[in-house]
Every structure is written in structure tokens, then in C-alpha cells.
C-alpha positions in Angstrom: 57.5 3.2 -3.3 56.2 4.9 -0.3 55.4 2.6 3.0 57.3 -0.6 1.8 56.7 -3.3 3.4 59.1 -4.9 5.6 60.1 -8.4 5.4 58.8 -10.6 7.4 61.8 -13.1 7.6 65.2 -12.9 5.8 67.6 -15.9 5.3 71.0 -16.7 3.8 72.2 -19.9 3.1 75.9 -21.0 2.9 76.5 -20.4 -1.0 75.0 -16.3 -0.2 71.4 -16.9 -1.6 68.9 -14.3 0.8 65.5 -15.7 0.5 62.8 -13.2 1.9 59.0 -13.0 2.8 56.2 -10.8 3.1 52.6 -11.9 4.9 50.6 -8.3 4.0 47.4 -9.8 4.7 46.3 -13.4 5.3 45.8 -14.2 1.8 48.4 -12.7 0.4 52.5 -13.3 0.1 55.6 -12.1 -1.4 59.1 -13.8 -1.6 62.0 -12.7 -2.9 65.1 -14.9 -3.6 68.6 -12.9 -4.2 71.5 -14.4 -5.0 72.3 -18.0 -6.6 69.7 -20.7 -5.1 71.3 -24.3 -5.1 69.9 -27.3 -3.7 70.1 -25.3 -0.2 68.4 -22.3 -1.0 65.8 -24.5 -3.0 65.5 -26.3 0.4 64.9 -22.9 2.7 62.6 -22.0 -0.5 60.5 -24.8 -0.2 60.0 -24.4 3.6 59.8 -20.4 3.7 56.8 -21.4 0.8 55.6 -24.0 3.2 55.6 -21.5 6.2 53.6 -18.8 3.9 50.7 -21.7 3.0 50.6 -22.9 6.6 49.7 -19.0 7.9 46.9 -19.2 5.3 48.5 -17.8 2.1 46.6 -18.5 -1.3 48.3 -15.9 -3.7 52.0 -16.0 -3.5 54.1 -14.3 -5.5 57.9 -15.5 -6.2 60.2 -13.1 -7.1 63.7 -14.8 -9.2 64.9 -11.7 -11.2 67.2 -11.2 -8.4 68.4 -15.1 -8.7 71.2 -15.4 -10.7 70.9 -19.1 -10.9 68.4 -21.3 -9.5 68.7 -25.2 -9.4 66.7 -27.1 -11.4 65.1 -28.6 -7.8 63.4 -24.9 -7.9 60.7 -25.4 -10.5 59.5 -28.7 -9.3 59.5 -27.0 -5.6 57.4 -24.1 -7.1 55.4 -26.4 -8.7 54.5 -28.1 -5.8 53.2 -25.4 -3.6 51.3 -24.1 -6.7 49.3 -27.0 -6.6 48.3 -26.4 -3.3 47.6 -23.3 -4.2 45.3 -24.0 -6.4 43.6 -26.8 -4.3 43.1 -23.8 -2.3 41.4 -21.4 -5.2 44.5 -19.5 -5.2 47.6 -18.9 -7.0 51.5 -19.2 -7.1 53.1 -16.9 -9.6 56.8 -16.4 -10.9 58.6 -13.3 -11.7 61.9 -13.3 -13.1 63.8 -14.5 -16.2 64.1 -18.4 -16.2 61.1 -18.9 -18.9 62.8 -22.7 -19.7 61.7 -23.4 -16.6 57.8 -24.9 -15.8 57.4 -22.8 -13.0 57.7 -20.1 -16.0 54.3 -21.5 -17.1 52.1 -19.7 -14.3 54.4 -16.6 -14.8 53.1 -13.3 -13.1 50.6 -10.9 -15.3 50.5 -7.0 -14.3 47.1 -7.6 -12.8 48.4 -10.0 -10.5 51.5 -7.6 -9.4 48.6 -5.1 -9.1 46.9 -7.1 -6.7 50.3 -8.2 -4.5 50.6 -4.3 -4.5 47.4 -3.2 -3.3 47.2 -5.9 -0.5 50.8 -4.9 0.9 49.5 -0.5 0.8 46.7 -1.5 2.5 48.8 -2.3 5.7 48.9 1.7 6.1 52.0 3.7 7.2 52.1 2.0 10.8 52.7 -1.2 9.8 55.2 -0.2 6.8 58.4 1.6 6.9 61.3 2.1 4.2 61.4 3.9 1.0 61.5 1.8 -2.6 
């Protein structure tokens, strides 16, 4: 993907879990969790999520297909912030494979990927960098 954005912040906790985030405009975020996310990565989760709704975020999109295993702790955390979301008029969506979970039920459509897409292009090539 041409002009990628960068992430904003990148963590890893002690059992390897990288949990990263993207702010492309105000109303729209990105993270990404890599890696197996257990009660500490849930943890940094729920306060890089908490970070995202304090700068003003109200469609936020959570990326797990890079999770290998996430702690049961995640869906309720999700779950959470998507209520505040939606206090908000906006979203929280999932992306990945864990559909037992309930933060499976506001799983991410194409249209909402579309949307997390256009808002991070229209950053322009100054503000992005990287090849994807």
C-alpha cells in the first residue's frame, strides 16, 4: 500500500505481545495487536484504547489476526470502549479470527475497512512513509 501510515505508538509487553496505534485523523483509529496478548497486553490494550478515545477517536478499528491468543480479559476490554463508542455515535470494530468471542459480534464489514483506509490516505505523502 503506497504512503502507509506510521504508527503512532508501538509497545511490547513481557510475554512479546506488540500492540500498535494509528490516530489518521481525529475521528479515526487503528490498532494492531501482534503476538499473544495475556492479562498484560489486555492491560496496555485497554489503556492504548483509552489513549485513542481520550484524543477524540469515535471509529476504532482492532486488528487480532496477528494475535495468536488473546485472554479472555480482551473481549470484555473491547467491549467496554465500544460502548463508549457508541455513547459517542461511533464505532469499535474487530478484525481477526476469534468469532467465540463477543467482541466478534461488532466484527469489521469491508465498508468499514474502506472507511479506516480512506481516512489514513488522506494524510497525503508528507505525513506517511513506508511501503505495505
Amino acid at each position: 500500500m503506497r504512503g502507509a501510515v506510521q504508527p503512532e505508538n508501538s509497545a511490547r509487553d513481557r510475554s512479546g505481545v506488540r500492540i500498535m496505534s494509528v490516530q489518521p485523523d481525529r475521528d479515526h483509529a487503528f490498532v494492531e495487536v501482534i503476538g499473544v496478548c495475556g492479562d498484560e497486553g489486555v492491560a496496555e490494550l485497554r489503556q492504548r484504547v483509552d489513549g485513542l478515545l481520550i484524543g477524540g477517536a469515535r471509529f476504532v478499528l482492532v486488528d487480532l489476526t496477528g494475535a495468536g491468543e488473546v485472554a479472555p480479559s480482551t473481549s470484555s476490554a473491547l467491549a467496554a470502549a465500544g460502548r463508549q463508542l457508541t455513547r459517542r455515535q461511533g464505532w469499535l470494530r474487530t478484525v481477526g479470527p476469534d468469532s467465540s468471542s463477543s467482541a466478534a459480534r461488532y466484527e469489521a464489514s469491508l465498508l468499514d475497512l474502506f472507511t479506516m483506509y480512506r481516512a489514513a490516505m488522506r494524510m497525503g505523502p508528507g505525513m506517511a512513509a513506508g511501503a505495505g
